[in-house]
N, C-alpha and C positions, 0 to 999 in steps of 0.2 A: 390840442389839434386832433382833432377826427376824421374820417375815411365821410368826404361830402355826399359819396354816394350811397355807403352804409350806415352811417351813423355810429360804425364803432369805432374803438379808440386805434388811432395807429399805432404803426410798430413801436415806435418810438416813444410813446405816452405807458404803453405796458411796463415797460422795465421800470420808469417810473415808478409809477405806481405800485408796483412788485416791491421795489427799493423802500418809498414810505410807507407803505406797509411792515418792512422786516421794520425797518425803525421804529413804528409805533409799539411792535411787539417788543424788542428787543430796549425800549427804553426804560428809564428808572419809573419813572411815572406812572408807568399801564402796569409795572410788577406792585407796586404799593398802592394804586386803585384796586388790582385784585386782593393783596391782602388785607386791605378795609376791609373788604365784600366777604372772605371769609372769615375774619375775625366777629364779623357780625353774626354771619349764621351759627359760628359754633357758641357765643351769648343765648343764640334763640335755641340753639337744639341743647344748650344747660340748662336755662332756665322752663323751658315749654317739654313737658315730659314727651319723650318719646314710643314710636309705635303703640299706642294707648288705642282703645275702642272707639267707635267716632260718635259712641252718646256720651263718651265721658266729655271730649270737646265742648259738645251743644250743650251738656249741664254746664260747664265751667265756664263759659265765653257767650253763648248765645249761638242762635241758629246761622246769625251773620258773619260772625266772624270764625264759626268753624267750618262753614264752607270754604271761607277764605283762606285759611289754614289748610287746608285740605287742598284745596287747588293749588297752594305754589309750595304745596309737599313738606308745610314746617314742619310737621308730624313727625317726618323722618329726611331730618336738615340733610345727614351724611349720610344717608344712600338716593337722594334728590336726583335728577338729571344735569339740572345746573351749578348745584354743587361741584358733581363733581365734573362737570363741563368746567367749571372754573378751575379748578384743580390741573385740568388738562390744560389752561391755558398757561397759567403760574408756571408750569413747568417748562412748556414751552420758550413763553419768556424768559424765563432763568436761562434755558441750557441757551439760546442763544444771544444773550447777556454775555455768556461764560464764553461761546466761540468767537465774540466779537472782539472783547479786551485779554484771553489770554493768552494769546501770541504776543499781542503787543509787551502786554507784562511779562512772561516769559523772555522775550528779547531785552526787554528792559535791566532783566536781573542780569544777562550776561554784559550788558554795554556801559563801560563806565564811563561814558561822554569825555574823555578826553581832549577831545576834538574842540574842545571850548574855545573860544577868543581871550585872550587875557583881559583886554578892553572891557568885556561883559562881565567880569567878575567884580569891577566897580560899581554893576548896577544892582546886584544883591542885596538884601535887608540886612545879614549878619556879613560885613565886609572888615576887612582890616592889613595894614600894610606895615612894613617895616625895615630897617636896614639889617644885614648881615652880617659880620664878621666872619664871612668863611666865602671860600670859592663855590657856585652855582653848584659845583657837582657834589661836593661835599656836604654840603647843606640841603640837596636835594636826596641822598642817601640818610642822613642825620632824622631827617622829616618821616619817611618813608617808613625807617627802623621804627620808628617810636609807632608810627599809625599802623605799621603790622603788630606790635606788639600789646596794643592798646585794641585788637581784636576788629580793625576795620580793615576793608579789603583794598591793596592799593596796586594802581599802575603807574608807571611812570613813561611817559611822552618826552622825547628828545629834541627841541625845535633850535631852527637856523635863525639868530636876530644879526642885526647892523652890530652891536657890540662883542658879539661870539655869542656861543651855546646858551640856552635857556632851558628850563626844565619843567615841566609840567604835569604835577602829581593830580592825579585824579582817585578817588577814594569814596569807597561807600559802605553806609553800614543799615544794618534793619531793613533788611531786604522783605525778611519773612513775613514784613506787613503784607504784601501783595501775592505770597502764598496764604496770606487769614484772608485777602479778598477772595480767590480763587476757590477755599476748603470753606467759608460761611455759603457760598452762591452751591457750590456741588452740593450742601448739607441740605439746603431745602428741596432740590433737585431729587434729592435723595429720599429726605423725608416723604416727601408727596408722593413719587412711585411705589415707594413702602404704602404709605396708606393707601394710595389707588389698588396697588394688589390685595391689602389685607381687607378694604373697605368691600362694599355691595357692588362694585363695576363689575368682574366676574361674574357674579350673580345675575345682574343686571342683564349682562349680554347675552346668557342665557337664557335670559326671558325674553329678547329679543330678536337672536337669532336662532334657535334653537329650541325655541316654540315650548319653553316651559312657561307655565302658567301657577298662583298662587292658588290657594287651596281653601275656599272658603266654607265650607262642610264642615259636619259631622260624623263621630262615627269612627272604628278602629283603623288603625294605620297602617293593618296589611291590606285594607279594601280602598287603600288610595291608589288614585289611575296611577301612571307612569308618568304622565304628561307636569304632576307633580312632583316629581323626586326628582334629587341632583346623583347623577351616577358616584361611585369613588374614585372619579378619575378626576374631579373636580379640586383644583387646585389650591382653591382658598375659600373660607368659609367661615363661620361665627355662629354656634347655635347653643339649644340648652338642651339637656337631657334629663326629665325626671327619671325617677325610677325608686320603686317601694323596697321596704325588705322584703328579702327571699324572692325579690324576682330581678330578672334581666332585661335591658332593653337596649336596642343599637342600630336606633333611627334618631339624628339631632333634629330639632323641627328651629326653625329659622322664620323668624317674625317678620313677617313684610306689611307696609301700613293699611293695604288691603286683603291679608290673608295671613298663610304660611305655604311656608317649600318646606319638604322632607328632603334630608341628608342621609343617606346611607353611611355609616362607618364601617371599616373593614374589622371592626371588633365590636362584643358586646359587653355591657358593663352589668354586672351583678353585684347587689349591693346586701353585704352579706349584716352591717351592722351600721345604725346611725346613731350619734354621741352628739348630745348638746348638753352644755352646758349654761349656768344663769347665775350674773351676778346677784346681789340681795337686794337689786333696784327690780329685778324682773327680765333686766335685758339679756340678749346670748350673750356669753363671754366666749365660747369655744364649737364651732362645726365641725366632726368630724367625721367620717364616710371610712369603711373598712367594706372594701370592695376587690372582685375577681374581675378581671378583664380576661374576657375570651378570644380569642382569636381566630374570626370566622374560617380562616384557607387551611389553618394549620392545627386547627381546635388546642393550640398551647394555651394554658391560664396563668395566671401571673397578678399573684396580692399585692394588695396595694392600699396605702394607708391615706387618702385625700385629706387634705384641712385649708381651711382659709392661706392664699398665700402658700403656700408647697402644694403646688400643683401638680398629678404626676403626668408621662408622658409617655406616650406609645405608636410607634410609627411616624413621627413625626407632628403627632398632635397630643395638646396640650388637654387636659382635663383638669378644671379648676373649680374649688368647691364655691356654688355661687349663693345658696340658700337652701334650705329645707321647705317641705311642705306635708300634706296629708297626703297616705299612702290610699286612705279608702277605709280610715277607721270605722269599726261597725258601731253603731250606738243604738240603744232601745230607750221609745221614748214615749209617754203617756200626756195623753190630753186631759188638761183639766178643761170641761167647758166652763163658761161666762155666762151663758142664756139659760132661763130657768128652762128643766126639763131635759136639757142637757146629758148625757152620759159618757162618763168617763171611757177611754178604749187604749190600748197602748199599739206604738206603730217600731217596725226596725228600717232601717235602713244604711248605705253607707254614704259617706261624707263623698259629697259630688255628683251623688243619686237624687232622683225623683218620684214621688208616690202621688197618683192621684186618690183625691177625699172624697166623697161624694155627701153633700147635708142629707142628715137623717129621712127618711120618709120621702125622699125626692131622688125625681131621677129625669130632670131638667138637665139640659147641659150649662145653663146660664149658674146652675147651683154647684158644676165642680170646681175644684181648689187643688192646689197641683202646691204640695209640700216637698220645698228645696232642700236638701242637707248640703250647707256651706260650706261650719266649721266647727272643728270642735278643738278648745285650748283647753286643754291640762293643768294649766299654771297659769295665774291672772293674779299677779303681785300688786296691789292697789296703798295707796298713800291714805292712812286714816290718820286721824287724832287720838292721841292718849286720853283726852278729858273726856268727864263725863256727857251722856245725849251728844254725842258728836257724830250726826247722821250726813256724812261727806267720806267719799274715798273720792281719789285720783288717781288713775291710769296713767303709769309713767310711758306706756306707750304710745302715747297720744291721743288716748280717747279718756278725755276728759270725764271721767265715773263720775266727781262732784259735784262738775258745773250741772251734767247732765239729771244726777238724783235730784238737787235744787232745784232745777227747773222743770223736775217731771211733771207728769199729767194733773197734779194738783198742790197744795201750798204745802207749808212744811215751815219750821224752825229753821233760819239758814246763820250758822257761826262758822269763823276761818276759827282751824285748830293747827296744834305743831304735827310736824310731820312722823307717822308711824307706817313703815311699810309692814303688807300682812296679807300671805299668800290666801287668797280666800278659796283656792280651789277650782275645780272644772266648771265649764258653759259650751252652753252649744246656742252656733248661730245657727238659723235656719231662713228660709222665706217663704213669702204664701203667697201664691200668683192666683189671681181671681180668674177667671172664662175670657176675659177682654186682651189676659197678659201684664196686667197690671198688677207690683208687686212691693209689700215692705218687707222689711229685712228684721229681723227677731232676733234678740240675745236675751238669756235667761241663764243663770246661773244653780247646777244642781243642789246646791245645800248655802242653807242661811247665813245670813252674812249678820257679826254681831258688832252693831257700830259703839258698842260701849255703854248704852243705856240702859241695857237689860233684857232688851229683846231684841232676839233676832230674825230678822226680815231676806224673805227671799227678794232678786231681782229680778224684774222681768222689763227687758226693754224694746223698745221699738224707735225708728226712726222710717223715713219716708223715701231715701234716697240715701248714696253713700256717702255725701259730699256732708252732712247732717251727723250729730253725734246724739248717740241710743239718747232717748228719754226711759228715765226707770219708773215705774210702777213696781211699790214696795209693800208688799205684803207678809204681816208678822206670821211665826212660826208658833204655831201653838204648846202648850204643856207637852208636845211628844214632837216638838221639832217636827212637823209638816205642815204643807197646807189648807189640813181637813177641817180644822177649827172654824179657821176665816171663810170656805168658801162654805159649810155649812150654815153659817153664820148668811152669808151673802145669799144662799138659798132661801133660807127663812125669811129675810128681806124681802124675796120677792116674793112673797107668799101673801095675800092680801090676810087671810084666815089666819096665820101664825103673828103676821103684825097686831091684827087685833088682840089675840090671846096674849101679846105680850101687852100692849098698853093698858090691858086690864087687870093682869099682875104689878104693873106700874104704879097703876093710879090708886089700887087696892091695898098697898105700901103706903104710899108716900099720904093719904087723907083717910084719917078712922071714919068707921062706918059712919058714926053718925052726921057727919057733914056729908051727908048724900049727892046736898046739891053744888058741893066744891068737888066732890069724885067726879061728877058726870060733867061740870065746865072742866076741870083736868082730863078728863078722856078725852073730850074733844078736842082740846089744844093740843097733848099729844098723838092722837092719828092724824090730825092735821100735820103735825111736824112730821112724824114719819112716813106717812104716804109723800108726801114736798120731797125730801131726801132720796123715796126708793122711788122714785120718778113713774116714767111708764113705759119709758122702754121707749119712746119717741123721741124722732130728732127735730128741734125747734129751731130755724136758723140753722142746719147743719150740728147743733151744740146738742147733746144729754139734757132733756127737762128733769133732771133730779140734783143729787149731791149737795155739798154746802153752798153752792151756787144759788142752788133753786130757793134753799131759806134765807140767803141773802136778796134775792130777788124778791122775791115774797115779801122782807121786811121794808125795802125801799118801796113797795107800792103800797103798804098797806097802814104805814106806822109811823106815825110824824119824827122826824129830824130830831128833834128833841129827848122824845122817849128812845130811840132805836137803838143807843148802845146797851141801855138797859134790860130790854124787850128782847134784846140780840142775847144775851149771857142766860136769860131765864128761858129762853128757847132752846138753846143748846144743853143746857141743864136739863133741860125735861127729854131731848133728843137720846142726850146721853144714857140718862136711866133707862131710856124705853130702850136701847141698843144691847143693854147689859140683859135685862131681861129678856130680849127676844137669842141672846145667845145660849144662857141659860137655859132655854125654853127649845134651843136646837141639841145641846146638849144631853137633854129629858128623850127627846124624840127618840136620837141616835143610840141609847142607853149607858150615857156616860155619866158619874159624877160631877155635879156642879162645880164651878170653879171658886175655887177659894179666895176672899177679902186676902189683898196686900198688894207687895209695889210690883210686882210681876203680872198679874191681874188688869191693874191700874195702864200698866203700859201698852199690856197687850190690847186693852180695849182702844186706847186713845189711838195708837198705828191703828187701828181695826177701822174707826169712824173715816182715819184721812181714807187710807185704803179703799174703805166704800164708796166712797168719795168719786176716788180717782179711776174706780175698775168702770165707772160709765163710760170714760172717755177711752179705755182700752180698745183696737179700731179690730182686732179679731171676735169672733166667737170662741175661742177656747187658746190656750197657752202648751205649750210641749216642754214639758219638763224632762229632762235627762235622769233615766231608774238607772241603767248600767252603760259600759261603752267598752270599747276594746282599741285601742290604740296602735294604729300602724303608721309608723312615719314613713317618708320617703324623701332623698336627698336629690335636688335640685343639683346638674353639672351643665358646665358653660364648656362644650367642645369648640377648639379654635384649630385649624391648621392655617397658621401665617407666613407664606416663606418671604411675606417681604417684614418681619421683624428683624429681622440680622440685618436688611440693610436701613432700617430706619434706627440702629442701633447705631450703625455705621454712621448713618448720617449727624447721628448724634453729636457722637463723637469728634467728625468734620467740624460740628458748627460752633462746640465748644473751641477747638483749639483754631479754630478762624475770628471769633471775635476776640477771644484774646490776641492773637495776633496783632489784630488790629485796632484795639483800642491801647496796649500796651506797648507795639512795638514802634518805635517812630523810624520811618525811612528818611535816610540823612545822607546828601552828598556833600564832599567837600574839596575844593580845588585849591592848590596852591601854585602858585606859577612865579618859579625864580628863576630872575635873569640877573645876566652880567650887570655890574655897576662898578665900574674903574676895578681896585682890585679887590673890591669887596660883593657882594650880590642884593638884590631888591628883590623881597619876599612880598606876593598878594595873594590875601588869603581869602575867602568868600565860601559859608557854610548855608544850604537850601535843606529844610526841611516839609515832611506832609503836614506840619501842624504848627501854630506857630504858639506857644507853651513858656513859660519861666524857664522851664528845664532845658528847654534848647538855648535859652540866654544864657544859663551860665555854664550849658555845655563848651559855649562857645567861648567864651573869655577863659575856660581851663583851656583850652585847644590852644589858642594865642601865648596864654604863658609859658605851655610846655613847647609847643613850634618852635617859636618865637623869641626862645629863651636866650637867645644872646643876639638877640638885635641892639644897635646904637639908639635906636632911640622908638617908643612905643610910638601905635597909633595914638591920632592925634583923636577927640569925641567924633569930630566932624566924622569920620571915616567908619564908624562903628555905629549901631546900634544896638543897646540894651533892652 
């Protein structure tokens, strides 16, 4: 009914509504719809990494579904709005759950229902009756004795019948189930304002009412406004703090899925040593951090040893060692170019720095190259084979080195070997952002890696994105371990005049003078083959018009089906001598001794041809190779001040000894009501339990025997159920 003049609801229709309302809140049904709802999203915020970059999204998912992501905040499930709106609701439901039935339960525990009918204890599931042997009072004390004694709680009720006095034991036991109901409902109650204070809500409101705003810049973190930072009067919080050796730092920065906020700490952390340790797989075994904390008001310092899990703590905040990273190692690093003409130069910088390149002879802006220093590892423990030619290593830390070498820029011998791990030493990651912002990511390792064959090949990898594991381009290491051989070698190659001088040392070998006219069709076939190989430096299709590609091509257009495995093996044959000669012949130039007939020779040429092969499809002009480096770590710390952990500890605690309560403890009332019978008494006995169990069946038949025990004659089935 409504106001026909207003159309609002009358007085009367309010309270109503007010009323179904708390009911809806306060039901069982709307607390366990909400807990679907968040056991859902904390699946989504385990399994969907959180606070992440929003290109990393749109490469993982597509453009569609990381907007969609992004709009209802999966990114960041537990600092969400409706997250924790839900959270807010849970609790509400609880606590008014808890003020709804704990009175009642509470009076329940004091009321031992005495007040029963005797009549009604006939209609109980666990009934049973019997004769006495003794006077009503007597057997009403007799009863009583035993069920105090027997640890249940008893009253006893005096009533007036038509035959005399009656007695009316009332008794209860396992009360403390409906204190597990009370201490499981407080525990989640409890849980959740724990997490509501220790979560982003705090934060949140801040951002809300208090006009801070996320921080999405660059640039040092004293020249951040105000309108960014959380004072230290900020109550609860969550952040990380790097810090290198030999310096200090005592701002936490706090990730939000569109920025960061700066935290002020009331102290600074100086990190005075970092200790890691590594199993013989490669992985940490041991983080440890030997650090000063200073104390901004009182300048008091105070050592202090961080490790994984012993976390130390000051003022009331916790400092927990979360991970290591690079402090801003310095490394120096030399370009080999790729393009004939080319010149080598060496460049420094440090890890998370940027140098811009400019191509030689130009001063375009479409021509600069902005070289990234990422990363540089120290230790790179890879999975080889013992057996011989076993050109496969594996990254036990999840960059797959073998699939990736297998699958590099060109073919290769690919065998599975047993497993040998074998630290191969330092790499530096980098990347090369072109003019547009457009950028691959580079790893190269500084010294040769020796798969067992007999030579050893540098790495140099690339990949297009991070989601992609490096492809390696393998290049052997000459008579003096470097890469001088191969790229003089790859020089020569593209030398049209130095190709020629070698196929004519080729061809001047391999047919005596006098067959003048088998020299000159072998010349020809050989600059045929090796101009095919060293391409032109053009891209056909997006692909190198050279390598073994190009004389594989060449062979399918040109050479019937028939002949072409043939034709194929004497082409390469002839490739091959004219490759030995033009090394040779780069070796002459340079002022080196020729290299010597045997298996070191042999190998090194054969990696040299794949190699040549595969440096077309290399997508830079030139590779950085790591001369020296200098190594500064820095340790990674997780600052927390939580003051709602104690009570989610609390609550803990509450919910453990609430469902035990309640799944172990059974609430059990049981009445007996004796009356006069001539001059004996009539015992009826009737036992209500919260659960109906085996255990209460033969709770109950002990109960009858010991009561019961001098009755003339037992219950008869009828009167009982088992």
């Amino acid at each position: 009914m409504s106001d026909s003049s207003s159309g609002k609801p009358s007085h009367r229709e309010q309270p109503q509504r007010m009323r179904a309302l708390l009911e809806l809140l306060a039901s069982m049904r709307f607390a366990i719809a909400l807990l679907t709802i968040i056991c859902i999203a904390s699946v989504i915020g385990t399994v969907l990494k959180q606070h992440e970059p929003s290109v990393n999204y749109v490469n993982q998912f597509g453009p569609f579904w990381a907007e969609l992501f992004l709009a209802l905040k999966l990114n960041a499930v537990y600092s969400a709005w409706w997250f924790l709106l839900i959270l807010t609701f849970l609790v509400t439901s609880t606590t008014l759950c808890l003020l709804r039935h704990t009175p009642k339960y509470m009076a329940d525990l004091r009321n031992y229902k005495e007040d029963i009918r005797e009549q009604s204890l006939k209609a109980f599931h666990h009934k049973a009756q019997a004769a006495l042997n003794e006077q009503p009072q007597a057997a009403a004390q007799r009863i009583g004795g035993i069920l105090a004694r027997s640890g249940w709680k008893v009253k006893l009720q005096e009533r007036e019948t038509p035959a005399g006095k009656g007695y009316m034991l009332a008794a209860k036991a396992g009360a403390a189930n409906k204190l597990g109901y009370i201490a499981a409902h407080s525990a989640i109650v409890m849980i959740c304002i724990g997490g509501l204070l220790d979560g982003d809500m705090v934060v949140r409101a801040q951002m809300w009412l208090g006009g801070k705003t996320p921080y999405t810049g660059a640039g040092r973190i004293s020249d951040v406004p105000p309108e960014h930072r959380l004072s230290l009067r900020n109550p609860t919080y969550r952040g990380n703090l790097m810090v290198a050796e030999g310096t200090q730092a005592g701002t936490a920065i706090l990730n939000q899925s569109d920025g960061v906020l700066l935290q002020e700490l009331p102290f600074s952390v100086e990190l005075k040593k970092f200790v890691v340790e590594y199993y013989d797989t490669g992985m940490p075994k041991l983080f440890a951090s030997d650090v000063i904390i200073h104390d901004k008001e009182t300048g008091e310092q105070l050592e202090k040893r961080i490790e994984v899990n012993h976390p130390a703590s000051y003022k009331g905040i916790e400092i927990y060692q979360s991970s290591f990273d690079d402090g801003g190692s310095q490394v120096k690093l030399r370009a080999v170019p790729f393009t004939a003409g080319g010149e080598a130069f060496e460049v420094e910088g440090y890890i998370g720095s940027a140098t811009e390149l400019m191509r030689a002879g130009s001063s375009k802006p479409a021509d600069v190259m902005t070289l990234e220093f990422t990363e540089l590892r120290t230790i790179n423990v890879e999975n080889f084979s013992g057996q011989k030619n076993a050109n496969a290593a594996v990254d036990v830390r999840k960059v797959d080195l073998r699939s990736s070498i297998e699958s590099r820029l060109g073919g290769g011998h690919k065998t599975a070997k047993p497993q040998e791990l074998r630290n191969i030493g330092p790499s530096i990651g980098y990347k090369l952002r072109d003019a547009s912002g457009q950028a691959r990511e580079y790893q190269n390792y500084m010294s040769p890696v020796d798969f067992g064959d007999g030579v050893s090949m540098f790495l140099l990898g690339v990949r297009e994105n991070p989601s992609e594991a490096f492809r390696y381009l393998r290049i052997p290491a000459d008579d003096q371990g470097s890469m001088q051989g191969f790229m003089r070698m790859r020089a020569a190659l593209q030398d049209p005049g130095m190709r020629e001088e070698a196929v004519r040392r080729y061809a001047k070998q391999a047919v005596p003078a006098e067959r003048e006219d088998l020299r000159e069709a072998l010349t020809q076939s050989a600059l045929r083959a090796v101009n095919l190989f060293a391409g032109s430096g053009k891209l056909v299709n997006g692909v190198p018009d050279g390598g073994l590609q190009a004389i594989g091509q060449f062979m399918e257009a040109n050479v019937p089906e028939a002949e072409r495995e043939r034709a194929s093996e004497v082409l390469i044959r002839i490739l091959n001598g004219v490759l030995y000669d033009l090394a040779q012949l780069s070796r002459e130039k340079a002022g080196l001794k020729p290299l010597e007939a045997g298996e070191q020779t042999l190998g090194f040429m054969t990696q040299s041809v794949f190699a040549l092969s595969d440096a077309q499809f290399y997508p830079a002009p030139m590779a950085f190779m790591m001369e020296d480096f200098k190594q500064v770590q820095a340790s990674v710390f997780q600052v927390a001040r939580a003051p709602g952990k104690n009570i989610v500890y609390l609550g803990c605690l509450f919910l453990i000894i609430g469902v035990f309560a309640m799944l172990y403890i059974r609430d059990r009332r049981l009445w007996i009501w004796v009356a006069p019978q001539g001059d004996a008494a009539q015992a009826t006995m009737a036992l209500s339990s919260n659960r109906k169990i085996m255990d209460t069946d033969r709770e109950f038949d002990n109960l009858k025997q010991k009561l019961l025990a001098t009755s003339a004659a037992a219950a008869s089935p009828t009167e009982r159920s088992v």
